[in-house]
C-alpha positions in Angstrom: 0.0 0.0 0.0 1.1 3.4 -0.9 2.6 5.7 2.0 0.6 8.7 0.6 -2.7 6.5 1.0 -2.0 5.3 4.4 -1.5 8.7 5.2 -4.4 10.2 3.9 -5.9 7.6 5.2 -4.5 8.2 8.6 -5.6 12.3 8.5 -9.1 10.7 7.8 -9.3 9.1 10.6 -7.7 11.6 12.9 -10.4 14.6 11.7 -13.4 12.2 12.1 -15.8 13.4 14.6 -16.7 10.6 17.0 -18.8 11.9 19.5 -21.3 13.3 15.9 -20.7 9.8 14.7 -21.9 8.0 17.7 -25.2 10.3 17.6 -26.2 9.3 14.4 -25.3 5.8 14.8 -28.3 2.9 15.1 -26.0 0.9 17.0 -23.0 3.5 18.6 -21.1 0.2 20.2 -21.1 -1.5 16.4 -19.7 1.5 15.0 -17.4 1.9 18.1 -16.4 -1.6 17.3 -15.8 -1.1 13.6 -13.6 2.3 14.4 -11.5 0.2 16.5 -11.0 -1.7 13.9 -10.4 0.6 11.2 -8.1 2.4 13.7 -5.9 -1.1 14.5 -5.7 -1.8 10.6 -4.4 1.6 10.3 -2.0 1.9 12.6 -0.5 -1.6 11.7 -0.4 -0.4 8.0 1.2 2.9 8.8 3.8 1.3 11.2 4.5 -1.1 8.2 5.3 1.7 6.3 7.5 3.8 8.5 9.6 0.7 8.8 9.6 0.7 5.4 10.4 4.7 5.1 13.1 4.9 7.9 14.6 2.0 6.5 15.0 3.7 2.9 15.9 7.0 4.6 18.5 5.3 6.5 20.3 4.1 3.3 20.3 7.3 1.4 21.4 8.6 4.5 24.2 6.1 4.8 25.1 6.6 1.1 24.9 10.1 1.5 27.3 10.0 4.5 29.7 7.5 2.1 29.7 10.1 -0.7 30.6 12.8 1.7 33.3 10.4 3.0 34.3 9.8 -0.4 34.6 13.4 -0.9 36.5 14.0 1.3 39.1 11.0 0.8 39.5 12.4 -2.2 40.5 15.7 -1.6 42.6 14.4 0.4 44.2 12.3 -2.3 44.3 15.4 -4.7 46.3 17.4 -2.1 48.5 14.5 -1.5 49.5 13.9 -5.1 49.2 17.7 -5.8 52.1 18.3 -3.0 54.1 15.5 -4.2 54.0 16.6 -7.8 55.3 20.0 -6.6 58.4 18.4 -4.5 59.3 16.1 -8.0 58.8 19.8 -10.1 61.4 21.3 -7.5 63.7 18.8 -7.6 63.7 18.8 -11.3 61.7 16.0 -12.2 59.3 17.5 -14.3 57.6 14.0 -16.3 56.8 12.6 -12.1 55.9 15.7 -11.1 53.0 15.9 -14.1 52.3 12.6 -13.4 51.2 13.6 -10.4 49.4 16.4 -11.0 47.4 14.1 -13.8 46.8 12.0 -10.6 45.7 14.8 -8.1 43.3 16.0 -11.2 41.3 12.3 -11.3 41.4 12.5 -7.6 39.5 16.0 -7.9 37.4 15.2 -10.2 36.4 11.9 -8.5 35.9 14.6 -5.3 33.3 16.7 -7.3 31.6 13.7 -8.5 31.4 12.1 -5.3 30.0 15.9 -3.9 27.2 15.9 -6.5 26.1 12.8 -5.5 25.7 13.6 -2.3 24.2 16.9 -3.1 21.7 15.2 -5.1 20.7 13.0 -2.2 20.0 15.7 0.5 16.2 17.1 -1.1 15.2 13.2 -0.9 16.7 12.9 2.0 14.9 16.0 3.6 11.8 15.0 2.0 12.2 11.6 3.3 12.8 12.8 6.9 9.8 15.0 6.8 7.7 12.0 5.8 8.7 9.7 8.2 8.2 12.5 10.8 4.7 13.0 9.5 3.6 9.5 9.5 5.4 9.6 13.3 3.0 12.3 14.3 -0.1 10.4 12.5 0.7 7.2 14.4 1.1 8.5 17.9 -2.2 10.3 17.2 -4.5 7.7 16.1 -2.7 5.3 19.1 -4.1 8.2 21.7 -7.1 8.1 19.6 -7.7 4.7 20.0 -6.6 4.5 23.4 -9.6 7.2 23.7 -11.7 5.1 21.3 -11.2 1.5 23.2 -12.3 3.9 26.8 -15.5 5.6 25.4 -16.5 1.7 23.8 -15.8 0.1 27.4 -17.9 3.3 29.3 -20.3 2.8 26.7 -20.8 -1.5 27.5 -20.5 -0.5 30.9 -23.5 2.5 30.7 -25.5 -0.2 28.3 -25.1 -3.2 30.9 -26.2 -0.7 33.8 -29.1 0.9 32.5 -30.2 -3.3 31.1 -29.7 -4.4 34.5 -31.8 -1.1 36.1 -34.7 -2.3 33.6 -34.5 -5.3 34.6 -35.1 -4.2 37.7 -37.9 -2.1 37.4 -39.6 -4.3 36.0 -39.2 -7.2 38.4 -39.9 -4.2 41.0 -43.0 -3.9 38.7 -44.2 -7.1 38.5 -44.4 -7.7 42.1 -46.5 -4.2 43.2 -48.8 -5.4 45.2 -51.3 -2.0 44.3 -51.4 -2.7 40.9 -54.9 -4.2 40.1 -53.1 -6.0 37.0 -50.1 -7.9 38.9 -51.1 -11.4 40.1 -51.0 -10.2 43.9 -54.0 -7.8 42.8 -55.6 -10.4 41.5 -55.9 -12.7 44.1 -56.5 -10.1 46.7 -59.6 -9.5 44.4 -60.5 -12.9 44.4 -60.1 -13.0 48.3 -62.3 -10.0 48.3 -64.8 -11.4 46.3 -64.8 -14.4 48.3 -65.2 -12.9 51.6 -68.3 -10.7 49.9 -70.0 -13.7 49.3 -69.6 -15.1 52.5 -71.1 -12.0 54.3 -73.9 -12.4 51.9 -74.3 -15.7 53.2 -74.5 -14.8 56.8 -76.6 -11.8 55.8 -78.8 -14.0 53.9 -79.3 -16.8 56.7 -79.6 -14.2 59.6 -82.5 -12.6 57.8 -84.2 -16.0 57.1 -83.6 -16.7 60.8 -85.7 -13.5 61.8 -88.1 -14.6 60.0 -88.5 -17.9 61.7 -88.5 -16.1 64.8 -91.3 -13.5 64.0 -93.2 -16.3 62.7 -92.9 -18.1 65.8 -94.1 -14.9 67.7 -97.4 -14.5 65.7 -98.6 -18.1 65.9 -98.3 -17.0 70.0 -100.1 -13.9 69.4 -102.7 -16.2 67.7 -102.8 -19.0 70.6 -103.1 -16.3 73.0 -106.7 -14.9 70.7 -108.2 -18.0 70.2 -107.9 -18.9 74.2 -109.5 -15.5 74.9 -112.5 -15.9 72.3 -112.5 -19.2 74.1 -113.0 -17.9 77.4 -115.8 -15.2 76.4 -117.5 -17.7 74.9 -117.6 -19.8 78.2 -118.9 -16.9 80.1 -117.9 -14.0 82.5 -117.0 -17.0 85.7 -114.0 -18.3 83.3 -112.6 -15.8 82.5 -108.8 -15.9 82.5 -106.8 -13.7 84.9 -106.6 -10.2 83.0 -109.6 -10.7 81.1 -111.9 -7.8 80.9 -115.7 -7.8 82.1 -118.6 -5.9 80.2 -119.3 -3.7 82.5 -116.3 -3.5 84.9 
């Protein structure tokens, strides 16, 4: 995968708003989940890649640090010959002495070569460095970020499994209320109360035939007592029961 794309992918990720993501979610632990996700796939791919990038960076800086080496030896090779061709030129020996000046001019010229190659080198390199500290930045950011991501998803179980158990219960709290007409408490008491309704009716019911009994009772005495009174007058004034009254008293 390209570094540019993992990066761009990486700035994607790192300007997503999650808190206006989790209010328009269905399901906010799913996407949660699935950010996690994306976020672990990316920083695995980006760390791939800045493996990759330092690795590369450290060769053309190791190069780079070989051609300035180079450079350097060189010079130093020019000078050398240059020196000795001007001792041989002073003592005479004039075919040496340009012999060695011919040698301290390949020695130059290798210098300047070996200098533009390493002159060459240093925009990449800077370039290079600047990519690898980008992707650096990117990486620590999304780990914080997912470290932030992997908290909010565990608040977010732990706020889901609360307010489950809380229903739960309510509704057990619910089911056992004994005022509720509709729980099966209520409906028993009713039954109980219906029950005990019919009972009284009962007792109300057999107390009033009981009366009646009673009453009845008194008026066949009421009647005795008549008919032994018609009796008596009948008989005449001389058996008259104690009480009775006397025409004429």
């Amino acid at each position: 995968m390209a570094k540019q794309s993992i990066f761009g992918r990486i700035s994607t990720l790192m300007r997503a708003n999650v808190n206006a993501m989790l209010d328009s979610a269905e399901d906010p632990q799913k996407m949660l989940d699935q950010l996690v996700r994306d976020f672990s796939n990316s920083i695995a791919d980006a760390e791939s890649a800045i493996a990759e990038t330092i690795g590369n960076l450290r060769l053309l800086e190791r190069d780079h640090q070989e051609d300035v080496q180079a450079a350097s030896d060189w010079g130093n090779k020019a000078l050398a010959a240059s020196r000795k061709a001007d001792q041989l030129r002073g003592a005479g020996n004039t075919a040496d002495a340009d012999k060695f000046d011919n040698l301290a001019k390949i020695a130059l010229q290798r210098q300047i070569s070996s200098e533009n190659e390493a002159r060459t080198a240093e925009p990449t390199i800077a370039s290079q460095t600047e990519v690898v500290d980008k992707l650096k930045v990117g990486l620590n950011g999304m780990k914080d970020k997912l470290v932030q991501l992997k908290s909010k998803r565990s608040e977010l179980m732990a706020r889901s499994k609360t307010a489950e158990a809380q229903n739960k219960v309510a509704d057990a709290v619910k089911s056992i209320d004994v005022l509720d007409p509709t729980s099966e408490l209520g409906r028993f008491e009713d039954k109980v109360r219906r029950q005990e309704a019919l009972a009284a009716g009962k007792q109300e019911l057999a107390a009033s035939s009981l009366d009646a009994q009673f009453e009845s009772l008194d008026d066949v005495g009421e009647l005795t007592e008549v008919e032994a009174r018609l009796a008596a007058l009948k008989a005449g004034p001389t058996t008259l029961t104690q009480g009775a009254i006397t025409p004429g008293s």
